[in-house]
C-alpha positions as protocol buffer text, in pm:
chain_id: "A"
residue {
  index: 1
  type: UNK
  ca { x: 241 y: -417 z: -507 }
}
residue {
  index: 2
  type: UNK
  ca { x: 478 y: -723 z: -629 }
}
residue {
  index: 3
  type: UNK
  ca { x: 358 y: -1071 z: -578 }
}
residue {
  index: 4
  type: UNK
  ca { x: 637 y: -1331 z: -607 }
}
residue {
  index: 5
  type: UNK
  ca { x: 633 y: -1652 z: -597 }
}
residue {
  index: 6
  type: UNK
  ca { x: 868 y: -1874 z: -435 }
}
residue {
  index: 7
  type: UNK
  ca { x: 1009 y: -2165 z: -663 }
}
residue {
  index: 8
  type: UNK
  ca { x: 1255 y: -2305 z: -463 }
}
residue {
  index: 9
  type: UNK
  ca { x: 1421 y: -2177 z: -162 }
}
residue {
  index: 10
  type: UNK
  ca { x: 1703 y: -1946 z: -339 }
}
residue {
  index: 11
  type: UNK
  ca { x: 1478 y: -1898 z: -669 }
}
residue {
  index: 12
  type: UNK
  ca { x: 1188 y: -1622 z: -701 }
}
residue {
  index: 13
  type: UNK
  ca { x: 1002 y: -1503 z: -960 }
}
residue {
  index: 14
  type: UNK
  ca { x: 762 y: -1238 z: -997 }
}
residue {
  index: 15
  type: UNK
  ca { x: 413 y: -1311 z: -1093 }
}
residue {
  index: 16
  type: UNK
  ca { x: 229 y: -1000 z: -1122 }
}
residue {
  index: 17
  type: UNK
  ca { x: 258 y: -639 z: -1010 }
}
residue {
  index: 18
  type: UNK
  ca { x: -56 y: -498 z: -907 }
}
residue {
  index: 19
  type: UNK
  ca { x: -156 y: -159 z: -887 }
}
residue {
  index: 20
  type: UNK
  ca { x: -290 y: -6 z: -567 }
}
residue {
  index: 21
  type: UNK
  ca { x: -387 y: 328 z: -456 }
}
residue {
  index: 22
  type: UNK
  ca { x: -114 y: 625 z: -322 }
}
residue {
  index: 23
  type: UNK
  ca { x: -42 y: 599 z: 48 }
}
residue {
  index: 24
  type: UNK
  ca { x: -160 y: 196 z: 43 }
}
residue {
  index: 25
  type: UNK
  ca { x: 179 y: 111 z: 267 }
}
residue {
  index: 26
  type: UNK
  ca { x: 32 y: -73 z: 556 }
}
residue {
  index: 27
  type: UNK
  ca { x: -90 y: -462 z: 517 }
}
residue {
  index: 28
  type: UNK
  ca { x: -189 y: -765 z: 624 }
}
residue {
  index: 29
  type: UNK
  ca { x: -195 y: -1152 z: 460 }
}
residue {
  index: 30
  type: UNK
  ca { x: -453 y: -1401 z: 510 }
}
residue {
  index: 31
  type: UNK
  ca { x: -188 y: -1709 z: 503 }
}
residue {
  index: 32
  type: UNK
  ca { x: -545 y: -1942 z: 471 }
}
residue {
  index: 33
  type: UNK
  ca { x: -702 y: -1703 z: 207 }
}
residue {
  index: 34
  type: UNK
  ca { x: -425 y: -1584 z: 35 }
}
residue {
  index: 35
  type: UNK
  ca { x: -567 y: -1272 z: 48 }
}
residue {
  index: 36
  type: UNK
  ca { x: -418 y: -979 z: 75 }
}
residue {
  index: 37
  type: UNK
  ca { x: -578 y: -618 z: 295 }
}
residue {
  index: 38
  type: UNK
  ca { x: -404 y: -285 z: 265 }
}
residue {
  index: 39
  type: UNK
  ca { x: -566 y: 11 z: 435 }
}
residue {
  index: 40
  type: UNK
  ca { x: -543 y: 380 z: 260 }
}
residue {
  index: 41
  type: UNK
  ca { x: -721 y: 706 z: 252 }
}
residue {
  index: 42
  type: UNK
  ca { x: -778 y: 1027 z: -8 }
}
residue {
  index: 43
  type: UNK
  ca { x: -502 y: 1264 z: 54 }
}
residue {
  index: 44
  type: UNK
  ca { x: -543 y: 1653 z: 8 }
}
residue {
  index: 45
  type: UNK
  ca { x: -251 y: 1900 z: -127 }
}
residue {
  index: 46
  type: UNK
  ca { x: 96 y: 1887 z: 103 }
}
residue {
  index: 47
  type: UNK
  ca { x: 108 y: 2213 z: 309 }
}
residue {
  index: 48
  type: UNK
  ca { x: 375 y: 2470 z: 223 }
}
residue {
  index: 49
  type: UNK
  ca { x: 728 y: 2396 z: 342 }
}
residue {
  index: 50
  type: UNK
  ca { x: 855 y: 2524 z: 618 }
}
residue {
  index: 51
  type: UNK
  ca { x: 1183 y: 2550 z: 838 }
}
residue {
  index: 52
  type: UNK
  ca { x: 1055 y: 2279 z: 1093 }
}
residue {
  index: 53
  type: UNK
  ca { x: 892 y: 2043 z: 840 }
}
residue {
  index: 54
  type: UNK
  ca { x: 1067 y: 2102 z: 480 }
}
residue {
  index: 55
  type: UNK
  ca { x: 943 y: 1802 z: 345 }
}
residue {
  index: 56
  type: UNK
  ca { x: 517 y: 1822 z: 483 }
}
residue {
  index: 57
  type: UNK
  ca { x: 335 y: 1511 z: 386 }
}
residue {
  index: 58
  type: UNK
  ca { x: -40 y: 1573 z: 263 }
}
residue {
  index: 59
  type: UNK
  ca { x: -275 y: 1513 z: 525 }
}
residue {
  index: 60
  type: UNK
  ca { x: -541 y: 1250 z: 457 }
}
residue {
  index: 61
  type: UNK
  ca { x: -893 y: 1375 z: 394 }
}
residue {
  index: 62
  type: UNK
  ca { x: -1153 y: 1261 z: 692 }
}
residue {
  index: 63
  type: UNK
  ca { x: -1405 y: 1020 z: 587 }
}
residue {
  index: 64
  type: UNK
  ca { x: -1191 y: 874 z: 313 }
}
residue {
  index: 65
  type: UNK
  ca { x: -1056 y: 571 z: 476 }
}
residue {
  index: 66
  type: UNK
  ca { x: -1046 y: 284 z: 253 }
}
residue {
  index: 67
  type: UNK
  ca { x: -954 y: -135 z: 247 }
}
residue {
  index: 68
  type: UNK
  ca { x: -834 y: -272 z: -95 }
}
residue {
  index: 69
  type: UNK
  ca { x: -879 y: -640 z: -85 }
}
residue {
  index: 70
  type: UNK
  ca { x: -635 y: -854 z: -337 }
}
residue {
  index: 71
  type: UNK
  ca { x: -638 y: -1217 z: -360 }
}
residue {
  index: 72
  type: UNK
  ca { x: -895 y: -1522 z: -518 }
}
């Protein structure tokens, strides 16, 4: 994850890039906080390919669901 900084209207700059876990897409900002939830899970192995789905996405691994918290 990227967090930039806004220095002007038409000027950004990155301040850090912070590492997260795989399949942490979804999230949410606590605009008082400045915190920052993303919601993920342990994934298992991608089934095989086949004709229907050639490209089979891993399935997540029940009981694994997890919420990163980022901020101060």
């Amino acid at each position: 994850m990227t967090v930039v900084h806004e220095d002007s209207p038409d000027k950004f700059s990155v301040v850090e890039n912070v590492q997260t876990q795989r399949g942490a897409r979804t999230m949410a900002l606590d605009a008082k906080t400045h915190k920052v939830y993303l919601v993920t899970a342990e994934f298992g192995p991608a089934p095989a390919p086949t004709s229907e789905h050639p490209h089979p996405r891993p399935a997540m691994k029940p009981g694994t669901f997890t919420l990163l918290v980022f901020g101060n």
